[in-house]
Every structure is written in structure tokens, then in C-alpha cells.
PQR file of N, CA, C, O and H, with PARSE charges and radii, in Angstrom:
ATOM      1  N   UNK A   1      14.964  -1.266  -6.424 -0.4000 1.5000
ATOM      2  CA  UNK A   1      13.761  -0.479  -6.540 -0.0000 2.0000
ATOM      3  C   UNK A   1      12.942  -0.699  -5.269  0.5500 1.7000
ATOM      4  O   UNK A   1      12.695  -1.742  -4.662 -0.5500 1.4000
ATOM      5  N   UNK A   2      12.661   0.306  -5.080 -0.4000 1.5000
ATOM      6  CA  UNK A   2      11.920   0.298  -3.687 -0.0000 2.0000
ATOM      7  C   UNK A   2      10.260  -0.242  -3.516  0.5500 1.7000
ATOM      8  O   UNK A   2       9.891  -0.301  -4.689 -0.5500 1.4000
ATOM      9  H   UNK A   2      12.861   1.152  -5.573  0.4000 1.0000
ATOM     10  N   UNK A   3       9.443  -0.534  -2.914 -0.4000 1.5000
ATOM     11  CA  UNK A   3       8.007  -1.168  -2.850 -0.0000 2.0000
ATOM     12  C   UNK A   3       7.006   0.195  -3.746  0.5500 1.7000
ATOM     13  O   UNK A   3       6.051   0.111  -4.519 -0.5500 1.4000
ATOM     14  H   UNK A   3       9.742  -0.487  -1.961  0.4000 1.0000
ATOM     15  N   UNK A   4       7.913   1.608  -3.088 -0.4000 1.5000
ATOM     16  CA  UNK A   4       6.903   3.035  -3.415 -0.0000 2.0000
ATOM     17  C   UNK A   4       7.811   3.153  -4.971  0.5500 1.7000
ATOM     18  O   UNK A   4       7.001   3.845  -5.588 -0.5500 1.4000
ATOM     19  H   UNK A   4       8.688   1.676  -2.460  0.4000 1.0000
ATOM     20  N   UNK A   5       8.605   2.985  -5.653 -0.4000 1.5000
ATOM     21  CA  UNK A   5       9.288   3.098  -6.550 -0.0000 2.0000
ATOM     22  C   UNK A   5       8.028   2.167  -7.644  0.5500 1.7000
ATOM     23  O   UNK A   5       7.394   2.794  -8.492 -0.5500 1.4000
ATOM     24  H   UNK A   5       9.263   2.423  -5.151  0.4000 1.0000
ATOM     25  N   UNK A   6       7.847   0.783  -7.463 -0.4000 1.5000
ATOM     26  CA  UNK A   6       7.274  -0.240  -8.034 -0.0000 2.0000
ATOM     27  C   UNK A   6       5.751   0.646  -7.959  0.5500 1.7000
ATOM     28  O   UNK A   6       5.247   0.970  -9.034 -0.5500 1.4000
ATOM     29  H   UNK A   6       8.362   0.273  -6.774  0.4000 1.0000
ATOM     30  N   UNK A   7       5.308   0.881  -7.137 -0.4000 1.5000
ATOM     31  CA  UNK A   7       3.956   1.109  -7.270 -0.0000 2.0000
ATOM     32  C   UNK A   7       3.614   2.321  -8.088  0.5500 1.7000
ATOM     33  O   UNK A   7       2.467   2.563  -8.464 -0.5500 1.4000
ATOM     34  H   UNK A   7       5.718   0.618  -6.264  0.4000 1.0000
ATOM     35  N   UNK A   8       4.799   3.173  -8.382 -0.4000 1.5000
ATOM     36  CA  UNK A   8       4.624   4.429  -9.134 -0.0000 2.0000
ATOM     37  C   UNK A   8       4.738   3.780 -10.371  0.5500 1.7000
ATOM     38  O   UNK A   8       3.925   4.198 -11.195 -0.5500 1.4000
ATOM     39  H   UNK A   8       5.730   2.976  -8.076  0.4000 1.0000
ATOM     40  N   UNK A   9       5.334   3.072 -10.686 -0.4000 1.5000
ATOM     41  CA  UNK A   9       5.328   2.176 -12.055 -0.0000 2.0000
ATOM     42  C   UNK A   9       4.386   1.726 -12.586  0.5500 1.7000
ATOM     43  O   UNK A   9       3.967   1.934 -13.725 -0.5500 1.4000
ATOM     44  H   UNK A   9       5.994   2.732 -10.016  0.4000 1.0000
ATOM     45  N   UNK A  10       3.767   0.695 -11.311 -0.4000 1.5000
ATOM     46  CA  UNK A  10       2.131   0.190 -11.944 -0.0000 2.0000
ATOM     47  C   UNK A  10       1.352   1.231 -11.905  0.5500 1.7000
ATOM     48  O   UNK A  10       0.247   0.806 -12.244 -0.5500 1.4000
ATOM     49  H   UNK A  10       4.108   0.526 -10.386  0.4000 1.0000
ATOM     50  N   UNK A  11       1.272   2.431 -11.675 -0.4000 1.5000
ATOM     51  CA  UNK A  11      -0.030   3.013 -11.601 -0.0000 2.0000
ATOM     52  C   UNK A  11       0.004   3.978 -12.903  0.5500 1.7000
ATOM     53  O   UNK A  11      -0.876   4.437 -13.632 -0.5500 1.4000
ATOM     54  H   UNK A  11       2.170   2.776 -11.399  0.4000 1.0000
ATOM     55  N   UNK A  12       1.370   4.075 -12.866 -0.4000 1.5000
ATOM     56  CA  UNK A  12       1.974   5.321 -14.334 -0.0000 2.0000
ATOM     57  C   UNK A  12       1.712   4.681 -15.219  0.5500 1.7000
ATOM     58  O   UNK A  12       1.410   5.338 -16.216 -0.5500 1.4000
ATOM     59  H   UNK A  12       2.084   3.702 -12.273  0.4000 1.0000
ATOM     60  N   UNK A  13       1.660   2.679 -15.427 -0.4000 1.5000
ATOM     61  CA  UNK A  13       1.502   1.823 -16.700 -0.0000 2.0000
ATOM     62  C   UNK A  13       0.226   1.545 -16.811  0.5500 1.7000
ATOM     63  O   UNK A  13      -0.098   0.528 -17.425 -0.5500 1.4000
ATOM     64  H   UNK A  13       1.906   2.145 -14.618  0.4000 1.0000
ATOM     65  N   UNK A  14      -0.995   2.599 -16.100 -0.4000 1.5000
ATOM     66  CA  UNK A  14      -2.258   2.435 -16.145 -0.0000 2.0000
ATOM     67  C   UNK A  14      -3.029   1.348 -15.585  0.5500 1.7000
ATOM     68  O   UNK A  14      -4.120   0.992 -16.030 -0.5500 1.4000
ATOM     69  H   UNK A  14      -0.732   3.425 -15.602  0.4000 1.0000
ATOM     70  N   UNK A  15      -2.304   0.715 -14.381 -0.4000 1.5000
ATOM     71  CA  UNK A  15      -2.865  -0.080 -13.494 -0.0000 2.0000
ATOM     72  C   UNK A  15      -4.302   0.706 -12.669  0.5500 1.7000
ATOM     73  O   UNK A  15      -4.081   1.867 -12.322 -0.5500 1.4000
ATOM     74  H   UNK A  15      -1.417   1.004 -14.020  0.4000 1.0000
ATOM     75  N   UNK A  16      -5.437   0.262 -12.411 -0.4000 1.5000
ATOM     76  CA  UNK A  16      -6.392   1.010 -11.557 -0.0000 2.0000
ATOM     77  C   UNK A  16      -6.139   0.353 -10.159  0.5500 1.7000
ATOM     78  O   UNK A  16      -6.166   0.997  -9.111 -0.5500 1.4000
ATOM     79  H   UNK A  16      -5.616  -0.681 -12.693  0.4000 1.0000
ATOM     80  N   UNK A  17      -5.879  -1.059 -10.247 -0.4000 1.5000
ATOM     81  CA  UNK A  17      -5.828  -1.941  -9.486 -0.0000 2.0000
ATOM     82  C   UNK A  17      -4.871  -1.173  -7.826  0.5500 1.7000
ATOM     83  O   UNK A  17      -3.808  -0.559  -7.735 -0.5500 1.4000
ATOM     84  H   UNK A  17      -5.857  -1.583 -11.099  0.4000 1.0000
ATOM     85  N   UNK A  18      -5.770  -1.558  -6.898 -0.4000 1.5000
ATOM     86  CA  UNK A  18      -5.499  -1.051  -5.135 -0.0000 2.0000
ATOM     87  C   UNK A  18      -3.791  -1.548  -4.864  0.5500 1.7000
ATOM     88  O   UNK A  18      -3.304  -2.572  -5.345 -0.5500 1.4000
ATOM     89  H   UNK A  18      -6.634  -2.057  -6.972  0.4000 1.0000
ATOM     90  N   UNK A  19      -3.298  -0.885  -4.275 -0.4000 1.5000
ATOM     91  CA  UNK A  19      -1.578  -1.255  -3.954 -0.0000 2.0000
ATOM     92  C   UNK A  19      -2.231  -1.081  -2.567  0.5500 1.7000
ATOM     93  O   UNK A  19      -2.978  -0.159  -2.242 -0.5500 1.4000
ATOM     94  H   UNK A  19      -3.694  -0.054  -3.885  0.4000 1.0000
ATOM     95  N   UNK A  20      -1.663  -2.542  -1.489 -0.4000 1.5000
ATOM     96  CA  UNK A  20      -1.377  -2.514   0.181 -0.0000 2.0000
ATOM     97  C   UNK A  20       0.126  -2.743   0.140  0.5500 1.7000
ATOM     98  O   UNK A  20       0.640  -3.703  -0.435 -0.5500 1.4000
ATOM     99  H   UNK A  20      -1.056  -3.292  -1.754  0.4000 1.0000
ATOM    100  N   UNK A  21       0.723  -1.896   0.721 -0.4000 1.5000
ATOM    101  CA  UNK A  21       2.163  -2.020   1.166 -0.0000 2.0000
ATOM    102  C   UNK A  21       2.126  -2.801   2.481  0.5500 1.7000
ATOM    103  O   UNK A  21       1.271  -2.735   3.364 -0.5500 1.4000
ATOM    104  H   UNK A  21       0.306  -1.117   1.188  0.4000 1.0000
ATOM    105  N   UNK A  22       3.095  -3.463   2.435 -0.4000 1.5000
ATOM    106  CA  UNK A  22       3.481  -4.088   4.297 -0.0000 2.0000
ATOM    107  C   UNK A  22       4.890  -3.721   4.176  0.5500 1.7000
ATOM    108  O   UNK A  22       5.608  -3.721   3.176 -0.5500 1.4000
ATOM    109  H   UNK A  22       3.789  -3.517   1.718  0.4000 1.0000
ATOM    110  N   UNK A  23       5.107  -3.458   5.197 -0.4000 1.5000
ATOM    111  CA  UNK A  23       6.339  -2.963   5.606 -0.0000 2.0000
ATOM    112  C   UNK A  23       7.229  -3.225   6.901  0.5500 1.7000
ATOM    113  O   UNK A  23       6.304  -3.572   7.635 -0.5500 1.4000
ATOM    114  H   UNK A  23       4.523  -3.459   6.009  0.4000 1.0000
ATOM    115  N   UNK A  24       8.283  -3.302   7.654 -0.4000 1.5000
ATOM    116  CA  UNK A  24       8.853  -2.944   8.071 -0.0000 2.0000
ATOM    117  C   UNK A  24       9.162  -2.128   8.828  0.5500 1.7000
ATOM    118  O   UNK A  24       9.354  -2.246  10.038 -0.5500 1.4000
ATOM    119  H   UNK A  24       9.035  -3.020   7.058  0.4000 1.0000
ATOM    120  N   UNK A  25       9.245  -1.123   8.098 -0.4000 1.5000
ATOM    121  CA  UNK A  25       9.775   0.282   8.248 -0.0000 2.0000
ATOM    122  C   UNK A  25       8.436   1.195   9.096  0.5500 1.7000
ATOM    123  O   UNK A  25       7.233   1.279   8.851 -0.5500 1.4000
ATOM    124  H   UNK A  25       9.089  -1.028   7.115  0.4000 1.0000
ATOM    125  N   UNK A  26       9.106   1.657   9.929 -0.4000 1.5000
ATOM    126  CA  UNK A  26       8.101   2.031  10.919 -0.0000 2.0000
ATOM    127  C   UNK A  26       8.387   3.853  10.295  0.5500 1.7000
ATOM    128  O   UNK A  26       9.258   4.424  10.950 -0.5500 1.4000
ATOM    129  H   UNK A  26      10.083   1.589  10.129  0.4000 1.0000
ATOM    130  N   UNK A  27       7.964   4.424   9.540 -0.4000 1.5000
ATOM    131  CA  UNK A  27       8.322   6.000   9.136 -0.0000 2.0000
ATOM    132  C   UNK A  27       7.587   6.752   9.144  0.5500 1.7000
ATOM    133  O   UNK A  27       6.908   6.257   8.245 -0.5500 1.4000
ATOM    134  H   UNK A  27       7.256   3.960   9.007  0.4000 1.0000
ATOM    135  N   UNK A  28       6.978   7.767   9.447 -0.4000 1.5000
ATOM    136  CA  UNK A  28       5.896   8.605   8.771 -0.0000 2.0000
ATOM    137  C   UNK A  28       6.368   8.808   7.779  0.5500 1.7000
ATOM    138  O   UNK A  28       5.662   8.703   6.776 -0.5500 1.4000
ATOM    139  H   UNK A  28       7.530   8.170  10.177  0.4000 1.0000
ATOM    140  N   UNK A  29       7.648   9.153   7.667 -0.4000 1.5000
ATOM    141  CA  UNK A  29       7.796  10.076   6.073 -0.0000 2.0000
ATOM    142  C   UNK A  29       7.430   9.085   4.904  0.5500 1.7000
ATOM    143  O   UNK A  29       6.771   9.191   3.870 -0.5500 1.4000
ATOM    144  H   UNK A  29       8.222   9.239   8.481  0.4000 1.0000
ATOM    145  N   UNK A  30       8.116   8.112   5.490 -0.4000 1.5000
ATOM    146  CA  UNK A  30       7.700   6.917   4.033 -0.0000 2.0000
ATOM    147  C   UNK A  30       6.603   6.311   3.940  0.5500 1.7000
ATOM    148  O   UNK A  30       6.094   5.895   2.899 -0.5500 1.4000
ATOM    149  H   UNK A  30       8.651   8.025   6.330  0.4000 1.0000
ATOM    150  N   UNK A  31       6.146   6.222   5.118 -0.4000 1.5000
ATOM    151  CA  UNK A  31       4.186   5.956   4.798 -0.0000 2.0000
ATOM    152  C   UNK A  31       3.615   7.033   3.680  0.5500 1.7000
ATOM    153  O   UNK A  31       3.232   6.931   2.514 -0.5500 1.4000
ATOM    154  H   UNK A  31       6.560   6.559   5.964  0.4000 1.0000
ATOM    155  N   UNK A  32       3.791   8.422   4.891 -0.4000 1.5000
ATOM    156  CA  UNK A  32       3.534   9.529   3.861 -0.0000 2.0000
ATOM    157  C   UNK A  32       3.620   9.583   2.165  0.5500 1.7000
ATOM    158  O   UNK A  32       2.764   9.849   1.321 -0.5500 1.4000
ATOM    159  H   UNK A  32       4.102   8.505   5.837  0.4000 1.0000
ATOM    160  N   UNK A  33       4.584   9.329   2.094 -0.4000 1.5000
ATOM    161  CA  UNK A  33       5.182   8.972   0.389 -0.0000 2.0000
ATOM    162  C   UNK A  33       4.538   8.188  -0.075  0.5500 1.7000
ATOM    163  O   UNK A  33       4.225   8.323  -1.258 -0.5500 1.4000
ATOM    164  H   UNK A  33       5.280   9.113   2.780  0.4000 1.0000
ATOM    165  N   UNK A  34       3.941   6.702   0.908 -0.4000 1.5000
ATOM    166  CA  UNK A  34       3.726   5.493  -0.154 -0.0000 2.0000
ATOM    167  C   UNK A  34       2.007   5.781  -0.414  0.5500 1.7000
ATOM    168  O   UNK A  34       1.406   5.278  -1.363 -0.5500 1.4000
ATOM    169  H   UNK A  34       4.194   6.592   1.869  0.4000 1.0000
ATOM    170  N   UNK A  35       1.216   6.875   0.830 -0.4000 1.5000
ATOM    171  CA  UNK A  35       0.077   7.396   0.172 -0.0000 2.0000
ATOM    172  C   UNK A  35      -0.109   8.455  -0.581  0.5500 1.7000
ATOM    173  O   UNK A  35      -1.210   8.672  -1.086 -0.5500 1.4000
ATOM    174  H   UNK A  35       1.704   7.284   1.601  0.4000 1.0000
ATOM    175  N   UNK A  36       1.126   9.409  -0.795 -0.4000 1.5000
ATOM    176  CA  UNK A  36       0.863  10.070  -1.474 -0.0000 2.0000
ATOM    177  C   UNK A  36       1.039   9.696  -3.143  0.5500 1.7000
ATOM    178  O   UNK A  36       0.928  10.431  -4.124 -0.5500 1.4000
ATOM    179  H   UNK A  36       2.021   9.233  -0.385  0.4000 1.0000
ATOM    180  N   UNK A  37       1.354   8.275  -3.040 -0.4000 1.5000
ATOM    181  CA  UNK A  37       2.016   7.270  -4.013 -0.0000 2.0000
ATOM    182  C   UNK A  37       0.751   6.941  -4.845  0.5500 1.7000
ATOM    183  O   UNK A  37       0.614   6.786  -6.059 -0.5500 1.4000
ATOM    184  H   UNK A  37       1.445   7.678  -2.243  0.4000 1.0000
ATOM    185  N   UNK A  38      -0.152   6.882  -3.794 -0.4000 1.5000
ATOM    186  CA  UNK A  38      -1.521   6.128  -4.335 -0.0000 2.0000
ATOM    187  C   UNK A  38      -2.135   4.360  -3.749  0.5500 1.7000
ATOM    188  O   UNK A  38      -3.023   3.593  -4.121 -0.5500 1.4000
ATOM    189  H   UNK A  38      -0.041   7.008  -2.809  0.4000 1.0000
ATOM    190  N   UNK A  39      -0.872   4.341  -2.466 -0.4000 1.5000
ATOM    191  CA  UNK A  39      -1.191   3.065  -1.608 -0.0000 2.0000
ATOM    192  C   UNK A  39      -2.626   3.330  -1.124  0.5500 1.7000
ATOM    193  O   UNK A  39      -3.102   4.388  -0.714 -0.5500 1.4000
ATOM    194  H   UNK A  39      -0.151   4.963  -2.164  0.4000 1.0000
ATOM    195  N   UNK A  40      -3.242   2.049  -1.275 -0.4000 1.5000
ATOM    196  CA  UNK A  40      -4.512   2.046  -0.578 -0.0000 2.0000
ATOM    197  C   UNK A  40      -4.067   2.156   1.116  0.5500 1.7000
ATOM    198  O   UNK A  40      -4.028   3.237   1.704 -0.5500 1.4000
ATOM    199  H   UNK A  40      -2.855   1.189  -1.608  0.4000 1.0000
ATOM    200  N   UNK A  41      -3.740   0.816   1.775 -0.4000 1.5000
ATOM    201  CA  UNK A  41      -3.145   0.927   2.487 -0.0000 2.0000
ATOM    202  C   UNK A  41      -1.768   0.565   2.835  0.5500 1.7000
ATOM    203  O   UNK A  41      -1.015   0.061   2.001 -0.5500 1.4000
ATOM    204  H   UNK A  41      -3.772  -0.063   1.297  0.4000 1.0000
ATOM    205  N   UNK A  42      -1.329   0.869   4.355 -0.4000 1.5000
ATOM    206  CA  UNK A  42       0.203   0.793   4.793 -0.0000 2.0000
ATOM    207  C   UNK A  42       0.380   0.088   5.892  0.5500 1.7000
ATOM    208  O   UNK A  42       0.454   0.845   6.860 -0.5500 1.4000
ATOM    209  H   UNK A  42      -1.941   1.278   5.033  0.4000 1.0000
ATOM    210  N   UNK A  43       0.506  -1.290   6.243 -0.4000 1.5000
ATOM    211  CA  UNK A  43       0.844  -1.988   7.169 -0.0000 2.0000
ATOM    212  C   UNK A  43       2.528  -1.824   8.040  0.5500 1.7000
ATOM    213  O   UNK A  43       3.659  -1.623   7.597 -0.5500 1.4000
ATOM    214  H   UNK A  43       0.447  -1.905   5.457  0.4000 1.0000
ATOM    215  N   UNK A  44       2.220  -1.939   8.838 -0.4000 1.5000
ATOM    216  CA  UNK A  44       3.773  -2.309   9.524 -0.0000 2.0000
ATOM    217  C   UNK A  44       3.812  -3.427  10.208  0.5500 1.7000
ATOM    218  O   UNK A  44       2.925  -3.686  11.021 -0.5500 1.4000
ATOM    219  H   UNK A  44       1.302  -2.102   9.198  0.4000 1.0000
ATOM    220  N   UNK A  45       4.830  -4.242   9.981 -0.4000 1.5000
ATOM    221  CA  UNK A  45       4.947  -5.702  10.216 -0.0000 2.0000
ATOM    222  C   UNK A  45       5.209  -5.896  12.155  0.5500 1.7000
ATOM    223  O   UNK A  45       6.382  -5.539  12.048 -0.5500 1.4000
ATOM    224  H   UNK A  45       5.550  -4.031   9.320  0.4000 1.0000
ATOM    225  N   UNK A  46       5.114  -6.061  13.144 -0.4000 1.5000
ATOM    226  CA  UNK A  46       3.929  -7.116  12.352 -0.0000 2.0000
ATOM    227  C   UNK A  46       2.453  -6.610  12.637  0.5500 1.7000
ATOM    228  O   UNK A  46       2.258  -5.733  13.479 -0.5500 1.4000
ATOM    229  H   UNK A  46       4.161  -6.351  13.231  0.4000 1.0000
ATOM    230  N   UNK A  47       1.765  -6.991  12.157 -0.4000 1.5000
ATOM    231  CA  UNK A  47       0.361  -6.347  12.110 -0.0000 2.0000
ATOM    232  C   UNK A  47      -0.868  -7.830  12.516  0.5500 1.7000
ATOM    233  O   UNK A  47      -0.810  -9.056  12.418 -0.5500 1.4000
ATOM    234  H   UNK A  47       1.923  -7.703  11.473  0.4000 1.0000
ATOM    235  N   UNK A  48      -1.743  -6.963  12.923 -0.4000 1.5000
ATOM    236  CA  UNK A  48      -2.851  -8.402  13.465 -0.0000 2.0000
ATOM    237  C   UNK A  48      -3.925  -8.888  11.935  0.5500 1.7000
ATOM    238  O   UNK A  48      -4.419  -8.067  11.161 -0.5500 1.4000
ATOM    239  H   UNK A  48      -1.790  -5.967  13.002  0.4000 1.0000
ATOM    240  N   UNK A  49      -4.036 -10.073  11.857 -0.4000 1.5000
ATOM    241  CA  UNK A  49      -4.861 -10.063  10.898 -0.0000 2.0000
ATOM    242  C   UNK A  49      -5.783  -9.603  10.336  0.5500 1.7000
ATOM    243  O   UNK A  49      -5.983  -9.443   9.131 -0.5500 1.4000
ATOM    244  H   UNK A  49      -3.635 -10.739  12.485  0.4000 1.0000
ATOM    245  N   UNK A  50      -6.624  -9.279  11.553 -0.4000 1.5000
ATOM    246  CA  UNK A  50      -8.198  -8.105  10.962 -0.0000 2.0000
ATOM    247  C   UNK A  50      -7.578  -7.074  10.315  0.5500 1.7000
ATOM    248  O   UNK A  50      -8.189  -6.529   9.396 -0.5500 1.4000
ATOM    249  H   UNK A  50      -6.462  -9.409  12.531  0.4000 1.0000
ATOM    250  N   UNK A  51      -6.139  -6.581  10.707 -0.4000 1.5000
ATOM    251  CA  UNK A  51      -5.775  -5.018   9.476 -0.0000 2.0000
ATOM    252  C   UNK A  51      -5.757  -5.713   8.370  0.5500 1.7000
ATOM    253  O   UNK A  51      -6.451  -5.142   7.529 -0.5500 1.4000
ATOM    254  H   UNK A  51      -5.642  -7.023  11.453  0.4000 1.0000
ATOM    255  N   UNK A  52      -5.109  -7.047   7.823 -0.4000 1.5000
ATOM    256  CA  UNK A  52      -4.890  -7.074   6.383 -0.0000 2.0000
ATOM    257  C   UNK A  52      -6.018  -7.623   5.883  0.5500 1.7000
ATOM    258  O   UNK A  52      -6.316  -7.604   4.688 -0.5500 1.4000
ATOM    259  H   UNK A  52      -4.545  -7.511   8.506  0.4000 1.0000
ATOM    260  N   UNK A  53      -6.840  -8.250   6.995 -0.4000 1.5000
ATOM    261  CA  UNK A  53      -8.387  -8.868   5.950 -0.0000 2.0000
ATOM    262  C   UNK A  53      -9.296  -7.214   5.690  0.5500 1.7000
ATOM    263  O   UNK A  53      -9.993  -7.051   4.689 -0.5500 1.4000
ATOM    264  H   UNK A  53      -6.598  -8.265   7.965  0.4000 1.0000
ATOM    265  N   UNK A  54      -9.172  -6.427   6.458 -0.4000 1.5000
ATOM    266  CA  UNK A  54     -10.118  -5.269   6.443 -0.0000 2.0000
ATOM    267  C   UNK A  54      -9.402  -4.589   4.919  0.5500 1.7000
ATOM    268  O   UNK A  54     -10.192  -4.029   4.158 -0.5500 1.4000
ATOM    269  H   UNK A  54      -8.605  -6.559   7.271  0.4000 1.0000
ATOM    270  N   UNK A  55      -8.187  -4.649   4.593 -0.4000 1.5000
ATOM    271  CA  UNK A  55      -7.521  -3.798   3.487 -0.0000 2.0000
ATOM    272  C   UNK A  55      -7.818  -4.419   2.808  0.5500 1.7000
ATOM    273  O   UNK A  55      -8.919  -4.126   2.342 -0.5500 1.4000
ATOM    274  H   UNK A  55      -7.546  -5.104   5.211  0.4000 1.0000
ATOM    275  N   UNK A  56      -7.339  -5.331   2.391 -0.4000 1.5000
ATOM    276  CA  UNK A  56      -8.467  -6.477   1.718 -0.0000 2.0000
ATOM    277  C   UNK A  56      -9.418  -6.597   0.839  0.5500 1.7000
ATOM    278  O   UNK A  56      -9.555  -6.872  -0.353 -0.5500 1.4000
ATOM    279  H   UNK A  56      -6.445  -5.569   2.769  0.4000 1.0000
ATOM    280  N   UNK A  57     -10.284  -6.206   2.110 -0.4000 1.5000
ATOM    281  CA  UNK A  57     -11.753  -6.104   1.761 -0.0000 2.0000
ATOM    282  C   UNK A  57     -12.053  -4.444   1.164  0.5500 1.7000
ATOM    283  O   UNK A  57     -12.947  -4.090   0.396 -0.5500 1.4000
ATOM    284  H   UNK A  57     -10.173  -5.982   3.078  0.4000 1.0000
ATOM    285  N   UNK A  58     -11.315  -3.867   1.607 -0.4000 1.5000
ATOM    286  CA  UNK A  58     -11.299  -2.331   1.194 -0.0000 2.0000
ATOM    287  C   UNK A  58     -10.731  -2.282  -0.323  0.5500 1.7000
ATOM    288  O   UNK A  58     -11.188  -1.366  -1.006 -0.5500 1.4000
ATOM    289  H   UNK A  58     -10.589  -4.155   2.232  0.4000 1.0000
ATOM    290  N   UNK A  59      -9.871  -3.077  -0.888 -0.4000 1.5000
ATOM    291  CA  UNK A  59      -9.465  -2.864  -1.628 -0.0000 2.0000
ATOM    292  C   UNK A  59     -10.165  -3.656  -2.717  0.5500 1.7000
ATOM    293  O   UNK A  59     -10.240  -3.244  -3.875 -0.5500 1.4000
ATOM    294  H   UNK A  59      -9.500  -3.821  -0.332  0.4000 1.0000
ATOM    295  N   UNK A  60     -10.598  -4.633  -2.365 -0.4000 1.5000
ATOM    296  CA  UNK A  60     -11.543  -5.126  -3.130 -0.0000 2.0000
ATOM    297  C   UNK A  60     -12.749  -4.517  -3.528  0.5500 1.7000
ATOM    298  O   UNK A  60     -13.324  -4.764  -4.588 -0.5500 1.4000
ATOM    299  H   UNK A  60     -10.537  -4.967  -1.424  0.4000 1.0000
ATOM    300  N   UNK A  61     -13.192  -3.580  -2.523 -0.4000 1.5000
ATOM    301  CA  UNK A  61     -14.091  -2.887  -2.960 -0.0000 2.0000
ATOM    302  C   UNK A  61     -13.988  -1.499  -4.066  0.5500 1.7000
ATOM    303  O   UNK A  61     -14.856  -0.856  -4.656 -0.5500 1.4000
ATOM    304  H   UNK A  61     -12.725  -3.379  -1.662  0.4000 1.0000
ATOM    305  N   UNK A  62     -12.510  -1.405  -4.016 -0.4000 1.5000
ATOM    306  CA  UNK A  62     -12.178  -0.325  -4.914 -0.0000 2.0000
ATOM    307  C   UNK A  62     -11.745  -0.618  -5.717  0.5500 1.7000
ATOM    308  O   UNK A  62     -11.529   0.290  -6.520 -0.5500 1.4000
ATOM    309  H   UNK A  62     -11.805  -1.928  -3.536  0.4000 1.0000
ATOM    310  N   UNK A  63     -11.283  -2.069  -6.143 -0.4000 1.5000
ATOM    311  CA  UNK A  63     -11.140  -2.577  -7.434 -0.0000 2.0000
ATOM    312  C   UNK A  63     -12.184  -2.488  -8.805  0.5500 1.7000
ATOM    313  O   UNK A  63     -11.855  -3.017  -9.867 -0.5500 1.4000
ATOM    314  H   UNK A  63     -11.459  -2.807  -5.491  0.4000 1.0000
TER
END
């Protein structure tokens, strides 16, 4: 099962709770997918810390 597979799961099982993907995979198409998924945000590895404290904090705020 894929990271965008899992997150369609929690959100279909009535999760409200923010999804940040990190990834790998450098894609538009599959970024594309993982927001049209309902990812807050989409990292690609490797990434500098201020992106994942700022998502973070973003997502905390939308919790």
C-alpha cells in the first residue's frame, strides 16, 4: 500500500487529522495525487528543516 493509498484510508475512516507526506519520489504527478488526496503537505527527501517545522506548525494549526 502506498503512503497516498494509506492516507485515503485515514481520511475515508473519518480521520480530520493533517497528513505530511515525505517522500522520495521527486513527481509532479504523485505530489499532485497525494494533494489531491487531502495531504497537507509534500516533502521531498531530503528537505531542510524549517520545511518540516513550518508543516508542522501548519498542520497543527489545522488540527
Amino acid at each position: 500500500m502506498s503512503g497516498i493509498q494509506l492516507g485515503r484510508r485515514w481520511w475515508s475512516a473519518g480521520s480530520g487529522l493533517p497528513v505530511i507526506f515525505i517522500t522520495a519520489i521527486d513527481d509532479d504527478a504523485v505530489e499532485a495525487e497525494a494533494r489531491e488526496a487531502g495531504c497537507l503537505a509534500y516533502l521531498h527527501k531530503p528537505f531542510e528543516a524549517k520545511l518540516l517545522l513550518s508543516a508542522v506548525g501548519w498542520a497543527m494549526s489545522e488540527a
